[in-house]
PyMOL Python script that loads the backbone (N, CA, C, O; Angstrom):
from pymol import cmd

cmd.read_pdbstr("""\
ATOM      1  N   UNK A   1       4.228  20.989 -14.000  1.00  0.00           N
ATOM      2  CA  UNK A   1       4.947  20.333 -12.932  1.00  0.00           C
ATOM      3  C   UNK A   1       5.564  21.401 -12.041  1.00  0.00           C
ATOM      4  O   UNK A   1       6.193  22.372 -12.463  1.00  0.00           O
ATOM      5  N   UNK A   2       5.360  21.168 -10.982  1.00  0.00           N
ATOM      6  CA  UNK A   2       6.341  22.362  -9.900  1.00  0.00           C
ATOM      7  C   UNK A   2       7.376  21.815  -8.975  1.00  0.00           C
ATOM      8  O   UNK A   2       7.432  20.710  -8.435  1.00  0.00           O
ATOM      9  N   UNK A   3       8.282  22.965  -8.904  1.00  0.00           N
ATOM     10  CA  UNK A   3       9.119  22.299  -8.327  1.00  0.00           C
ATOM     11  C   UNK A   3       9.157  22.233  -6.703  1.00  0.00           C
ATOM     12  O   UNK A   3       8.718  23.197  -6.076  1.00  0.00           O
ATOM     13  N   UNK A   4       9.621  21.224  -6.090  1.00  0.00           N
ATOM     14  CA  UNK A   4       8.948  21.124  -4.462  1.00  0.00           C
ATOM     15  C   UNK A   4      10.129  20.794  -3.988  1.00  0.00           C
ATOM     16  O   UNK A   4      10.411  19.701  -4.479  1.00  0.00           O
ATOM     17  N   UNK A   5      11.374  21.332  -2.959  1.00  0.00           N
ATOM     18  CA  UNK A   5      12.137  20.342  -2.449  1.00  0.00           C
ATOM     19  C   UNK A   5      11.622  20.227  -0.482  1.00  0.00           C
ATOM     20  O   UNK A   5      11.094  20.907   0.397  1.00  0.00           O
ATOM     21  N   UNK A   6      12.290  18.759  -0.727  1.00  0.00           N
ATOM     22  CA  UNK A   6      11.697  18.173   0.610  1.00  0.00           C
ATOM     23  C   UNK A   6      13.480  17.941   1.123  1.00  0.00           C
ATOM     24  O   UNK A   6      14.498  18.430   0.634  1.00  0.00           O
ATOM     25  N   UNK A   7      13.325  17.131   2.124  1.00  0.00           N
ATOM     26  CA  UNK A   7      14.375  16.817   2.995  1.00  0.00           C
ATOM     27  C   UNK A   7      13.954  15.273   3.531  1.00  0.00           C
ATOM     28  O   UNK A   7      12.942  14.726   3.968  1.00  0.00           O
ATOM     29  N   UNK A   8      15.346  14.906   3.228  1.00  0.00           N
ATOM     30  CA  UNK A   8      15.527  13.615   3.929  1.00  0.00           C
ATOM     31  C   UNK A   8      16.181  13.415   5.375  1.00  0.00           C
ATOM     32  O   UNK A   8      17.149  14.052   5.790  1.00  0.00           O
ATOM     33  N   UNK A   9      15.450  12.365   6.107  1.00  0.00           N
ATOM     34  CA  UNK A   9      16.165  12.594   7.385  1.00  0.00           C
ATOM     35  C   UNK A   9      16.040  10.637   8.008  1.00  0.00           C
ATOM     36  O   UNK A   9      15.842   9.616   7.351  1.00  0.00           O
ATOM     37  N   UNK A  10      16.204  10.788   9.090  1.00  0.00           N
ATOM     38  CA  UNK A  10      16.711   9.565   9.735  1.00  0.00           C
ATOM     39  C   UNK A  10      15.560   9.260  10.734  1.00  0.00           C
ATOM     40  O   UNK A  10      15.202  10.048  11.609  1.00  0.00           O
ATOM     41  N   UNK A  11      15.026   8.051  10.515  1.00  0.00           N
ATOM     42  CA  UNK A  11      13.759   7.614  11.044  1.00  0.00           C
ATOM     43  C   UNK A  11      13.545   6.712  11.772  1.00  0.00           C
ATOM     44  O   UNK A  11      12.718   5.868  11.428  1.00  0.00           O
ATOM     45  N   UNK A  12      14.139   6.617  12.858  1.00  0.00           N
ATOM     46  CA  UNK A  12      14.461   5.309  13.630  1.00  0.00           C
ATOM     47  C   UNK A  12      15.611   4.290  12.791  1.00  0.00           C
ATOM     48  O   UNK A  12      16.738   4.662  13.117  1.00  0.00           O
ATOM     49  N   UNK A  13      15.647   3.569  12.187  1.00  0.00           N
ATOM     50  CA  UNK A  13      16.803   2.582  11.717  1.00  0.00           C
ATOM     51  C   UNK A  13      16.348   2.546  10.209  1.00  0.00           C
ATOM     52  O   UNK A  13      16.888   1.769   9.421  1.00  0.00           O
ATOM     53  N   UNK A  14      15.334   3.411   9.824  1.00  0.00           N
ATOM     54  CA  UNK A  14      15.201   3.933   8.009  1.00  0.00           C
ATOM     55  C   UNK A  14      15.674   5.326   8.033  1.00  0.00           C
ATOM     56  O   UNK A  14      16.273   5.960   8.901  1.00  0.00           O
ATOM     57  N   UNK A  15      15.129   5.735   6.512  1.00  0.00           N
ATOM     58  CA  UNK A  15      15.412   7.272   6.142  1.00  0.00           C
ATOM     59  C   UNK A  15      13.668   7.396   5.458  1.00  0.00           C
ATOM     60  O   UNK A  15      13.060   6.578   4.768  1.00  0.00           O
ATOM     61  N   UNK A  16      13.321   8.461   5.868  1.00  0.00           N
ATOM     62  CA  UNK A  16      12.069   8.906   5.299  1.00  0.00           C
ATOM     63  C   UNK A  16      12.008  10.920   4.578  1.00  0.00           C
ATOM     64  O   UNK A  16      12.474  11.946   5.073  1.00  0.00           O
ATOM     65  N   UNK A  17      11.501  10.771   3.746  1.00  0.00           N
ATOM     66  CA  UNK A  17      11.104  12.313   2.569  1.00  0.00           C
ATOM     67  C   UNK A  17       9.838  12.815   3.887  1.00  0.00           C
ATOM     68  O   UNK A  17       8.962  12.295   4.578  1.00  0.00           O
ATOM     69  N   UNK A  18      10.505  14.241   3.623  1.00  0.00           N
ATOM     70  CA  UNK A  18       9.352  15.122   4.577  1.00  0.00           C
ATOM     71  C   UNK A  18       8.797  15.684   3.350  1.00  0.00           C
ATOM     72  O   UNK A  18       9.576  16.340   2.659  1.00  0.00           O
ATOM     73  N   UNK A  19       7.704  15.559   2.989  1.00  0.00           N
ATOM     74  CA  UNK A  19       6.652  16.484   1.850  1.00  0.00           C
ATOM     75  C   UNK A  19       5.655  17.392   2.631  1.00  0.00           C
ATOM     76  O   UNK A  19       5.085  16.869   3.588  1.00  0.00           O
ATOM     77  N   UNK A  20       5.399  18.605   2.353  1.00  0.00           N
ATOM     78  CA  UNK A  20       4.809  19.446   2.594  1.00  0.00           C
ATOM     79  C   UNK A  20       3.110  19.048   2.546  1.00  0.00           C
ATOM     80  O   UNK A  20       2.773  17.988   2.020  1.00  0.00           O
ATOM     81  N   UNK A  21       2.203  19.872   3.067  1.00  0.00           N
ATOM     82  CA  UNK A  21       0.889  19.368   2.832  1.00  0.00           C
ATOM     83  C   UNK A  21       0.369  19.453   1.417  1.00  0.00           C
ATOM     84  O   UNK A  21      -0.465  18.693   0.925  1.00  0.00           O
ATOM     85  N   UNK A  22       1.123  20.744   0.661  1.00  0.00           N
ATOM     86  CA  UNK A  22       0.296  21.160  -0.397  1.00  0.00           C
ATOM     87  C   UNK A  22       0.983  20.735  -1.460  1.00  0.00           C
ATOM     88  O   UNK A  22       0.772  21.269  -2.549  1.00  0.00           O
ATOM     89  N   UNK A  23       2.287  19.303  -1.280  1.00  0.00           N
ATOM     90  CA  UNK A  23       2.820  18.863  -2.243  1.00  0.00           C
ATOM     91  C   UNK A  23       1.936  17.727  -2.415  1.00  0.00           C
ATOM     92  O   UNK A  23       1.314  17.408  -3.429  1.00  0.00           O
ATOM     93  N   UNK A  24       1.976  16.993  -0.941  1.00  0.00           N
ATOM     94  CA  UNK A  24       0.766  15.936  -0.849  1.00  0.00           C
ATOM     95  C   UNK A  24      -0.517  16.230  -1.718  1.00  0.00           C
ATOM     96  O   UNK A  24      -1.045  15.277  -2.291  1.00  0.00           O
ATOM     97  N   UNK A  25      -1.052  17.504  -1.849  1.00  0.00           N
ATOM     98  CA  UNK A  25      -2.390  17.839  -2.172  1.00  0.00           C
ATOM     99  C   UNK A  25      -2.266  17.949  -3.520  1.00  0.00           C
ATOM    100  O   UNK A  25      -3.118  17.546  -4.313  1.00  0.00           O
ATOM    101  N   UNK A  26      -1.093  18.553  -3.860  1.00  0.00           N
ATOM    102  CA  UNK A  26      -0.709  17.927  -5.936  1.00  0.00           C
ATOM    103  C   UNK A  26      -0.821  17.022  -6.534  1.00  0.00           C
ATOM    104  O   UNK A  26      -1.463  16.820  -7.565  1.00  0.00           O
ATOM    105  N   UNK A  27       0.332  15.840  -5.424  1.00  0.00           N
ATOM    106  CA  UNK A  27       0.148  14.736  -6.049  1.00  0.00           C
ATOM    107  C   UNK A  27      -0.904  13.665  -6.019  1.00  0.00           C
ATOM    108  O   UNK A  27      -0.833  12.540  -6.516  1.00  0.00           O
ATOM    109  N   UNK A  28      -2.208  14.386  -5.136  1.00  0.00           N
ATOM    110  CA  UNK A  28      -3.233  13.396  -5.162  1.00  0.00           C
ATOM    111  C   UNK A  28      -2.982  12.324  -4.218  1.00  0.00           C
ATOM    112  O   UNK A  28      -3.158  11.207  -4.705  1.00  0.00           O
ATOM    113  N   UNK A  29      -2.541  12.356  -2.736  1.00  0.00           N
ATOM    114  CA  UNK A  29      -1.913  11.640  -2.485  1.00  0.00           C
ATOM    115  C   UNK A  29      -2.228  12.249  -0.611  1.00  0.00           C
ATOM    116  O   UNK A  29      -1.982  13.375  -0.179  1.00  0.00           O
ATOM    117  N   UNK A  30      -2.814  11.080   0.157  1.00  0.00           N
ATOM    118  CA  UNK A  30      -2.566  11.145   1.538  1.00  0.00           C
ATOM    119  C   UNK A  30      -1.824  10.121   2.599  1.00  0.00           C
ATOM    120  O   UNK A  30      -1.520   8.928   2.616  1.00  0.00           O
ATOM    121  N   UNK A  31      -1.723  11.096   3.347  1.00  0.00           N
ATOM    122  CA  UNK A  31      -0.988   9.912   4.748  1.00  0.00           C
ATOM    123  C   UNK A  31      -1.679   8.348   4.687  1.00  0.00           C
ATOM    124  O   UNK A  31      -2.843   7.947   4.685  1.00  0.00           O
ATOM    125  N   UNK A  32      -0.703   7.862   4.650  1.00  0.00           N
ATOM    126  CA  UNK A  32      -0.824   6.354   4.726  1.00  0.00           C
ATOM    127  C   UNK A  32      -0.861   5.431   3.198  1.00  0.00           C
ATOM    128  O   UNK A  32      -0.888   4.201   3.158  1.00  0.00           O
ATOM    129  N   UNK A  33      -0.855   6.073   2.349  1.00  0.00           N
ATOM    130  CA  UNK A  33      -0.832   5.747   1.131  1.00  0.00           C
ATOM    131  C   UNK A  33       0.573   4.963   0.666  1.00  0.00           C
ATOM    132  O   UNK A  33       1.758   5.100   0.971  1.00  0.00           O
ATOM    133  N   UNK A  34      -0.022   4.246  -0.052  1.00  0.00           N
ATOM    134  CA  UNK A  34       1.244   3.283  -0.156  1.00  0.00           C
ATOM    135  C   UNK A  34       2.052   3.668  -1.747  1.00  0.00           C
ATOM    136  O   UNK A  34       1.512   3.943  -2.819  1.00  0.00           O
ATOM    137  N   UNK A  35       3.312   3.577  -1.457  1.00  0.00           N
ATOM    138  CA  UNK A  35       3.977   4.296  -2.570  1.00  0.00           C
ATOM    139  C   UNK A  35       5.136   3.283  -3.295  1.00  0.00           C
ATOM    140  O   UNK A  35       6.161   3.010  -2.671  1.00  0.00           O
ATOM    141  N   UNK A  36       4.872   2.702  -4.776  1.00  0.00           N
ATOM    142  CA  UNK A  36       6.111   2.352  -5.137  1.00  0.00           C
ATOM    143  C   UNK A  36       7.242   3.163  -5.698  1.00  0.00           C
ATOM    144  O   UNK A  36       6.845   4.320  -5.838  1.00  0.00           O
ATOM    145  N   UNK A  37       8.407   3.034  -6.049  1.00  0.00           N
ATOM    146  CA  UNK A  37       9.165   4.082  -6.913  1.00  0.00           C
ATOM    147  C   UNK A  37       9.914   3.412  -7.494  1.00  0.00           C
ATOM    148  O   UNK A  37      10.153   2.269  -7.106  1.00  0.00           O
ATOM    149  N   UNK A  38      10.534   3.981  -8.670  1.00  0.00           N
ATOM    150  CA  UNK A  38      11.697   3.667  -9.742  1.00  0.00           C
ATOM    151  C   UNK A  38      12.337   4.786  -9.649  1.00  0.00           C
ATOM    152  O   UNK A  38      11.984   5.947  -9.441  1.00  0.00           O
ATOM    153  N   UNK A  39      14.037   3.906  -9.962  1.00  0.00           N
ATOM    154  CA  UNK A  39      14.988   4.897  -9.750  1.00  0.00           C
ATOM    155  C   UNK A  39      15.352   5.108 -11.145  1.00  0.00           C
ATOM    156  O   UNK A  39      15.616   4.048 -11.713  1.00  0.00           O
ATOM    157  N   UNK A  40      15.454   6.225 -11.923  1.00  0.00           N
ATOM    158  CA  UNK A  40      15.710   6.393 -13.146  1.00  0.00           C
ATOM    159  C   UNK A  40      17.158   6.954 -13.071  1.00  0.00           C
ATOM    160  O   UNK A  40      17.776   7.309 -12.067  1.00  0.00           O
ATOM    161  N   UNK A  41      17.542   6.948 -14.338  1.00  0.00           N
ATOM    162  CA  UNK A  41      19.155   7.849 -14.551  1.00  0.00           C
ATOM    163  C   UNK A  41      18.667   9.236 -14.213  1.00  0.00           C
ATOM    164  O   UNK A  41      17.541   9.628 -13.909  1.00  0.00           O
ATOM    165  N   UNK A  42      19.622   9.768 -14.324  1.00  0.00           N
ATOM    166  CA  UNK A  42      20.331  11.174 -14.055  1.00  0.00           C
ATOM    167  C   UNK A  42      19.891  11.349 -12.945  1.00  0.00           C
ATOM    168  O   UNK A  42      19.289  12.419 -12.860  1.00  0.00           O
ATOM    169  N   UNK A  43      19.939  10.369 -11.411  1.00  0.00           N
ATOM    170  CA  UNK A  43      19.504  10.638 -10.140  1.00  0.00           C
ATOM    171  C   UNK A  43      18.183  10.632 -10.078  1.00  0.00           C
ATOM    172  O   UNK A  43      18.012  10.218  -8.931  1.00  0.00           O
ATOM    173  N   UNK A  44      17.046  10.822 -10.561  1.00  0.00           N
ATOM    174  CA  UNK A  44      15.590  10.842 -10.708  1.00  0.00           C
ATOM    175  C   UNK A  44      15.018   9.835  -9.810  1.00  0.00           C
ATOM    176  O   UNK A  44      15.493   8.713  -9.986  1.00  0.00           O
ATOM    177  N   UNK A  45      13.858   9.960  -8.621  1.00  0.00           N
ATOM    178  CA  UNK A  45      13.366   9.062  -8.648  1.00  0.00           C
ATOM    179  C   UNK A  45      11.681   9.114  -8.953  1.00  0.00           C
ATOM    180  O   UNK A  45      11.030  10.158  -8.919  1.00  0.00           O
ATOM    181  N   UNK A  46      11.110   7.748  -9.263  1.00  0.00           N
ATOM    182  CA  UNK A  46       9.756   8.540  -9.377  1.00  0.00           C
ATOM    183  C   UNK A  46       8.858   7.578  -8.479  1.00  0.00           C
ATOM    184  O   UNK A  46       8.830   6.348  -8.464  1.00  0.00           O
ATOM    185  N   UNK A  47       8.312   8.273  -7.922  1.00  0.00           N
ATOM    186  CA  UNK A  47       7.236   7.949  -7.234  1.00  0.00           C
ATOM    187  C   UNK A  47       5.834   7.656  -7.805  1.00  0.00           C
ATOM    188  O   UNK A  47       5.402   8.499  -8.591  1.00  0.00           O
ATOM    189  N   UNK A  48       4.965   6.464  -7.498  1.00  0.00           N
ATOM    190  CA  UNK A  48       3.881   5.829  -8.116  1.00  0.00           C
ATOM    191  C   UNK A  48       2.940   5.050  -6.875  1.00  0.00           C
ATOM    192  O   UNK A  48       3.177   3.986  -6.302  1.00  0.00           O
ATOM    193  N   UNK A  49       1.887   5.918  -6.711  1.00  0.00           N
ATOM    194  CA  UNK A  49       0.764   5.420  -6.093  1.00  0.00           C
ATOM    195  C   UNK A  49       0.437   4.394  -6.109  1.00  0.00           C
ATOM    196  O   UNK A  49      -0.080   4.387  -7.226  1.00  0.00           O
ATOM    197  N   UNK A  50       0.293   3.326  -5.699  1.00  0.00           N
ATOM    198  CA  UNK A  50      -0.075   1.981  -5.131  1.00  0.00           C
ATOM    199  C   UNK A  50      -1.494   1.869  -5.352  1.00  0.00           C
ATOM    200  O   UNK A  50      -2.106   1.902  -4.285  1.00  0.00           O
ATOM    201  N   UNK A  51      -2.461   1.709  -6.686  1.00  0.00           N
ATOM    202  CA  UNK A  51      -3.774   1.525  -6.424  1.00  0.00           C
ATOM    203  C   UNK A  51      -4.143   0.367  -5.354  1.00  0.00           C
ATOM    204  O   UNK A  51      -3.874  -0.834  -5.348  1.00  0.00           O
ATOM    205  N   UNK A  52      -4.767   1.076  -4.571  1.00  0.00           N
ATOM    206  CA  UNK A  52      -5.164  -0.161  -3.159  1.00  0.00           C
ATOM    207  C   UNK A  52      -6.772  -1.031  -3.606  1.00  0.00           C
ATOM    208  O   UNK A  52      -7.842  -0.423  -3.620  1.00  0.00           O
ATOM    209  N   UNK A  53      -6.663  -2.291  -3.891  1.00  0.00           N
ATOM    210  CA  UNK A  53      -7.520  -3.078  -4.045  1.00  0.00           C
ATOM    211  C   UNK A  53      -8.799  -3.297  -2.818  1.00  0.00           C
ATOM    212  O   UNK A  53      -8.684  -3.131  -1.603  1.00  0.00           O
ATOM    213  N   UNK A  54      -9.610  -3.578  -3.330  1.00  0.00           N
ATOM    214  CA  UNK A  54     -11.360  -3.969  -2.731  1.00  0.00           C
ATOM    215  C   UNK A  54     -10.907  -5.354  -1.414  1.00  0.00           C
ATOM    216  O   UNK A  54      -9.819  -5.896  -1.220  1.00  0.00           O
ATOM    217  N   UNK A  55     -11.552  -5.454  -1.078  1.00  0.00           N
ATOM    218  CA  UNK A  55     -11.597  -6.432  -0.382  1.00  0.00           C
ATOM    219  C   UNK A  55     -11.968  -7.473  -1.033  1.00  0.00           C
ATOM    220  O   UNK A  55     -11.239  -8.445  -1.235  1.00  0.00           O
ATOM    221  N   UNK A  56     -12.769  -7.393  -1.295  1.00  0.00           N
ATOM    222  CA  UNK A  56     -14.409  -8.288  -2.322  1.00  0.00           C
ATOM    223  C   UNK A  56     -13.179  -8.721  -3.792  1.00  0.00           C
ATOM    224  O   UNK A  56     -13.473  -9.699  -4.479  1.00  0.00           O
ATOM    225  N   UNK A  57     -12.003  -7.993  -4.099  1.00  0.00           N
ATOM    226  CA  UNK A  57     -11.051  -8.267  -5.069  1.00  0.00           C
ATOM    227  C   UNK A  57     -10.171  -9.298  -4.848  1.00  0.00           C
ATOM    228  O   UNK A  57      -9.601  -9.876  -5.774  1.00  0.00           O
ATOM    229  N   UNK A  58      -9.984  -9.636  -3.408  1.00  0.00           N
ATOM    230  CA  UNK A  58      -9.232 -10.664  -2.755  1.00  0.00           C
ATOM    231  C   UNK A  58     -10.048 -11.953  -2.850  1.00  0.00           C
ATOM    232  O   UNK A  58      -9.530 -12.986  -3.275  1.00  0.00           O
ATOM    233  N   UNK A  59     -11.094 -11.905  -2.527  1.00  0.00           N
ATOM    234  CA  UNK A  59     -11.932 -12.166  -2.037  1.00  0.00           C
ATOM    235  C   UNK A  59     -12.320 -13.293  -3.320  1.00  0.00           C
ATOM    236  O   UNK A  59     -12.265 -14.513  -3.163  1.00  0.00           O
ATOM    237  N   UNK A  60     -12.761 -12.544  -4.739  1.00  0.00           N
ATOM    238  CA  UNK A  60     -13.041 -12.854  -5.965  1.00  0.00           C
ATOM    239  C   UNK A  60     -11.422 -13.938  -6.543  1.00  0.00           C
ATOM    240  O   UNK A  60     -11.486 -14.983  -7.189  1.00  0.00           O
ATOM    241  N   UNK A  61      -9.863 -13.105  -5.946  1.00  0.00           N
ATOM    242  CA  UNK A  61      -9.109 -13.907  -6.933  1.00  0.00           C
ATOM    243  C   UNK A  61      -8.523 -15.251  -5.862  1.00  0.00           C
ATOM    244  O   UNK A  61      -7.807 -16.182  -6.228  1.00  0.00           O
ATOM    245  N   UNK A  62      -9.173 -14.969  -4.200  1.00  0.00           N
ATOM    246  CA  UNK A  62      -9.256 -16.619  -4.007  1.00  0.00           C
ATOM    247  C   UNK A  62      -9.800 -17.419  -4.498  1.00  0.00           C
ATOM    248  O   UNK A  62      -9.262 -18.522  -4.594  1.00  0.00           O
ATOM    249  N   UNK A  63     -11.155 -17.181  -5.038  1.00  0.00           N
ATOM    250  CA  UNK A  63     -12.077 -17.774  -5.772  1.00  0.00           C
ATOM    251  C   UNK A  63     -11.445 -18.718  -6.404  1.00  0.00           C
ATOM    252  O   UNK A  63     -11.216 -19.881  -6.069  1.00  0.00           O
ATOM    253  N   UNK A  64     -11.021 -17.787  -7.900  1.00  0.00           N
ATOM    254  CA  UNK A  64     -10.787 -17.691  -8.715  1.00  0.00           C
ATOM    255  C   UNK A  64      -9.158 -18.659  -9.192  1.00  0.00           C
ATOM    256  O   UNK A  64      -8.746 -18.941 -10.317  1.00  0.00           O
ATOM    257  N   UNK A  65      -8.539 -18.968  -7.801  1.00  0.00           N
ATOM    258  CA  UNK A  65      -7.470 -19.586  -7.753  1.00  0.00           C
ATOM    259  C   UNK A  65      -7.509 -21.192  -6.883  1.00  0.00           C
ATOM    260  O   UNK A  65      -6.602 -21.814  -6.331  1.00  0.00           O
ATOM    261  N   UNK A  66      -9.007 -21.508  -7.059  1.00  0.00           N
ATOM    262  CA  UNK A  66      -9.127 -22.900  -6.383  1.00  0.00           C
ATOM    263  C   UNK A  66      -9.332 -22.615  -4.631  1.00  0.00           C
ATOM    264  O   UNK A  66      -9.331 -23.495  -3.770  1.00  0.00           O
ATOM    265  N   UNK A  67      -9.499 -21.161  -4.415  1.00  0.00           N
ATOM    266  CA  UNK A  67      -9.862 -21.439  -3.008  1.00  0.00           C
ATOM    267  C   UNK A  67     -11.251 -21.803  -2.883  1.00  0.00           C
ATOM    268  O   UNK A  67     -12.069 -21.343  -3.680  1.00  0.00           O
ATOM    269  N   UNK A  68     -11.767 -22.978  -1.493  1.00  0.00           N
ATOM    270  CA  UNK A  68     -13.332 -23.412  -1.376  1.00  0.00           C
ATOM    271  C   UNK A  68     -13.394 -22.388  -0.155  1.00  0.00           C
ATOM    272  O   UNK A  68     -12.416 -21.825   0.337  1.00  0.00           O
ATOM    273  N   UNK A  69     -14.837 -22.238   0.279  1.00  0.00           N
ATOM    274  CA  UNK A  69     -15.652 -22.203   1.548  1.00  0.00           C
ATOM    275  C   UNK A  69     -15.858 -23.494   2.098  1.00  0.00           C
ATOM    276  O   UNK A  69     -16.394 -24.294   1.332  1.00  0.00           O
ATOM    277  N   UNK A  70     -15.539 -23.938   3.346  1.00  0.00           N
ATOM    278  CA  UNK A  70     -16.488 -25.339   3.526  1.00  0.00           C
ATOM    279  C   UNK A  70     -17.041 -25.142   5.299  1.00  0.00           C
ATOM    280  O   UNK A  70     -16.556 -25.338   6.413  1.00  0.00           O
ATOM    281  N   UNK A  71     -18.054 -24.751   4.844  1.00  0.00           N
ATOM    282  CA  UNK A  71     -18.823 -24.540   6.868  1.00  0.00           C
ATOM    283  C   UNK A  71     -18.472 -25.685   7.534  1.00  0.00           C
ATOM    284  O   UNK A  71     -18.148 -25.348   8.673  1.00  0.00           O
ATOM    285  N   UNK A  72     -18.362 -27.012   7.377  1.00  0.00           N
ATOM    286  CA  UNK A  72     -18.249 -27.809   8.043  1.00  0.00           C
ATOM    287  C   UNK A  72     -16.881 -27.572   8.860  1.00  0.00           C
ATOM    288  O   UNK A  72     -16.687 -27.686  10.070  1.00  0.00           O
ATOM    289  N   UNK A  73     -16.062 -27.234   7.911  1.00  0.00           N
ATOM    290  CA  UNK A  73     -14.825 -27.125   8.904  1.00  0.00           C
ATOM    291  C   UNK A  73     -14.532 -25.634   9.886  1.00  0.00           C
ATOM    292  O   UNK A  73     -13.852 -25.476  10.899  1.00  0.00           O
ATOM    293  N   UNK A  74     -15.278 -24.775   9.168  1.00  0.00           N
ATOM    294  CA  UNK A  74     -15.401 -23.913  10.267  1.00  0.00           C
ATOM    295  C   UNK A  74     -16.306 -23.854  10.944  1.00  0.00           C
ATOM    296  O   UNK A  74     -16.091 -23.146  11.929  1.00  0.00           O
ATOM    297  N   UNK A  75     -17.288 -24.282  10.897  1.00  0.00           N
ATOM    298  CA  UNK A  75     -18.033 -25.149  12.304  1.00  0.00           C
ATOM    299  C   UNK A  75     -17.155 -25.177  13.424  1.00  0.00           C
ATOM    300  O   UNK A  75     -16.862 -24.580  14.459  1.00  0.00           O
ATOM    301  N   UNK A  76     -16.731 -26.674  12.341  1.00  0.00           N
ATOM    302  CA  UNK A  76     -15.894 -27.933  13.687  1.00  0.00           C
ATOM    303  C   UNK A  76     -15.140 -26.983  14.391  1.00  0.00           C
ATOM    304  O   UNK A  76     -15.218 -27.124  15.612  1.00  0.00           O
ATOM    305  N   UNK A  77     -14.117 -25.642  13.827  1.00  0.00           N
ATOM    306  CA  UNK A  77     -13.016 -25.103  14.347  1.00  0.00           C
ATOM    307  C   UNK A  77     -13.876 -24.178  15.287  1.00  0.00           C
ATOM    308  O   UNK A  77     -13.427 -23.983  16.416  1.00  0.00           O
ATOM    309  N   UNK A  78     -14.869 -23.688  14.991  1.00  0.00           N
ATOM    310  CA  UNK A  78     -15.657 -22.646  16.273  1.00  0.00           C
ATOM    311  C   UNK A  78     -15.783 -23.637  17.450  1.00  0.00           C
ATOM    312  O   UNK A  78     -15.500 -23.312  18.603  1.00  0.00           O
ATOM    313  N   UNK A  79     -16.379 -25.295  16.975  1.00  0.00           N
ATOM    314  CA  UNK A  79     -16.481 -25.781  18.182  1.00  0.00           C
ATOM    315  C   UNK A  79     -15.723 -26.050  19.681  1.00  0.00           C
ATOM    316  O   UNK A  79     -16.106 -25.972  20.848  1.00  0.00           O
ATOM    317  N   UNK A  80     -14.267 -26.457  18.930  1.00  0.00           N
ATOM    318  CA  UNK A  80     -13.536 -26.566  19.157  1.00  0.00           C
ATOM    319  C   UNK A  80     -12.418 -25.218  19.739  1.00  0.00           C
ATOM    320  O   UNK A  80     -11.389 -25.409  20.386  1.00  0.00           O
ATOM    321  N   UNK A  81     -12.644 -24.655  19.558  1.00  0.00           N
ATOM    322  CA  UNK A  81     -12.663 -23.461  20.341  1.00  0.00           C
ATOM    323  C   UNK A  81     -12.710 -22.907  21.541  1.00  0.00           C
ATOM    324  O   UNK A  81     -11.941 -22.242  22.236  1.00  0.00           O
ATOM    325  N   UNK A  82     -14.319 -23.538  21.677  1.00  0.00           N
ATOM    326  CA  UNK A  82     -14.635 -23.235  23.159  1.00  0.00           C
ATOM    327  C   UNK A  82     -14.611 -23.610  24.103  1.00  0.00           C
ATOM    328  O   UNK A  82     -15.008 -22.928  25.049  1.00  0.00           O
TER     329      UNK A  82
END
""", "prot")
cmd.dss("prot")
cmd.show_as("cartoon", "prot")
cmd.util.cbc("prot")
cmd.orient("prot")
């Protein structure tokens, strides 16, 4: 583990961590990546990568939760449309 300090600063009406490129490049981790964290004792916080799901995964647990396809109604709604 190495040690990295960053800086916190003021981000429009948030606060955002400035990380270096080659801390980014440790933690396996790029711009835009979505990040959860836990705040542990003794001040600690930890940071945890957000595995980002498939499309086709959404897709499968509409399925999977009683969502239908029905062309007829998106038909009618294209028709109606125009």
């Amino acid at each position: 583990m190495s040690k990295i300090n960053s800086k916190i600063f003021k981000y429009g009406n948030s606060q955002a961590i400035s990380l270096s490129k080659e801390a980014l490049h440790e933690a396996g981790l790029e711009i835009g990546d979505v990040l959860e964290y836990y705040i542990e004792e003794d001040n600690k916080i930890l940071f945890k990568k957000v595995k980002e799901r498939a499309y086709k995964d959404f897709i499968k647990e509409y399925y999977k939760h009683g969502g239908r396809y029905m062309d007829e109604k998106i038909n009618q709604e294209a028709d109606e449309g125009k």
